[in-house]
C-alpha positions in Angstrom: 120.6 162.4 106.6 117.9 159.8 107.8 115.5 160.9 110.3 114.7 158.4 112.9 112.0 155.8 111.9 113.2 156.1 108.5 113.9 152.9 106.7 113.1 150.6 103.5 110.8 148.6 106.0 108.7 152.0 107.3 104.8 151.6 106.7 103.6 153.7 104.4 100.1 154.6 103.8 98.9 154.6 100.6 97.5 158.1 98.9 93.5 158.2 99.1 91.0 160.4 97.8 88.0 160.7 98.0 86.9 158.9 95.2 88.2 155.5 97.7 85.6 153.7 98.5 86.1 151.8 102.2 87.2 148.5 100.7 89.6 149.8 98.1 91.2 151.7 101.5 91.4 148.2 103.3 92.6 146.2 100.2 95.3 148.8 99.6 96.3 148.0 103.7 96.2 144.5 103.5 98.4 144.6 100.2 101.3 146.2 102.0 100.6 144.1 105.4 101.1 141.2 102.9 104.3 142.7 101.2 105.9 143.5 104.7 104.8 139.8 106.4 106.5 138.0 103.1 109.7 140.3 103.8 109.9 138.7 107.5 109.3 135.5 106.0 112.5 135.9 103.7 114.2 137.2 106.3 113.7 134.6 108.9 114.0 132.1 106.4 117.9 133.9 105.7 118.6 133.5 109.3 117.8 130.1 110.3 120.1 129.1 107.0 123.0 131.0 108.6 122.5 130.2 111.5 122.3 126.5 110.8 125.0 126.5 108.4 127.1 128.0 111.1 125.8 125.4 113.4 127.3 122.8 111.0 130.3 124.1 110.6 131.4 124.3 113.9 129.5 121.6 115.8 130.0 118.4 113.2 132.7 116.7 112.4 131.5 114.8 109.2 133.0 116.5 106.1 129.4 115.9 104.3 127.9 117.9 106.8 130.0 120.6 107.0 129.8 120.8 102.9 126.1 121.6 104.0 127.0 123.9 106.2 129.0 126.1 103.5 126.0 125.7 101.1 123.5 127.0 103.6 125.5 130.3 104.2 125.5 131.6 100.5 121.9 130.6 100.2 121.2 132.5 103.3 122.8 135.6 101.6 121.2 135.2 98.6 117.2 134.3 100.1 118.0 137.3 102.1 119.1 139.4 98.8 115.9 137.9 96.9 113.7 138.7 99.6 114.6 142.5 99.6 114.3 142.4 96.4 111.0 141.1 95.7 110.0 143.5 98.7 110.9 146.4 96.9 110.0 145.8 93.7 106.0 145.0 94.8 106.5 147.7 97.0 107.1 150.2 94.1 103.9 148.1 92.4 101.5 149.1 95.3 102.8 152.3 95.3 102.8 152.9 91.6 99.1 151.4 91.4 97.6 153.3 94.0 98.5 156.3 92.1 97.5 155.4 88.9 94.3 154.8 90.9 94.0 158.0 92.4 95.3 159.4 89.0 92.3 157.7 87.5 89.6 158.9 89.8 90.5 162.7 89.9 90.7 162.5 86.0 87.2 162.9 84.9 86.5 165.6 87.4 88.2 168.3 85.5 86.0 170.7 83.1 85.7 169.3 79.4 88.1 166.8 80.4 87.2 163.4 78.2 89.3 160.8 80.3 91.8 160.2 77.4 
């Protein structure tokens, strides 16, 4: 069951230690600020094509521009398909570097540990 405030779109920190320096902490933020701004981007881009190619549907009478109109609604399906897509998969990315970073940093701390 989902807990409230749970979604693919939540903000989520990335893992730091200590071996973070200040900038790598803000890069890492304005990574995923990036990643969720491009999302709304897809998104609003997927809604003004539906909406527009419902607007031509209904509101014109010209055949031509109601051939539009049925374009625009599969590519506001599939933008909005591509852009979830391309969200998640650099999502995974950050997420998947950050730890290899933090990975990385705790590794040579270890007794007799050689870093390979």
């Amino acid at each position: 069951m989902k807990t409230p405030g749970s979604s693919i779109f939540r903000f989520k920190p990335p893992r730091i230690t200590a071996g973070w320096t200040k900038t790598d902490i803000l890069a890492s933020y304005r990574t995923i600020l990036a990643n969720e701004r491009t999302v709304l981007a897809y998104i609003r881009t997927a809604l003004t094509l539906f909406v527009a190619g419902l607007t031509f549907i209904r509101f014109f009478e010209s055949f031509v521009i109601e051939l539009i109109g049925w374009i625009f609604i599969p590519l506001a399906i599939a933008t909005l398909a591509i852009g979830i897509f391309r969200y998640n998969r650099e999502k995974y990315q950050i997420h998947f570097l950050s730890h290899r970073k933090s990975e990385a940093d705790n590794s040579g701390k270890g007794e007799g540990h050689t870093g390979f």
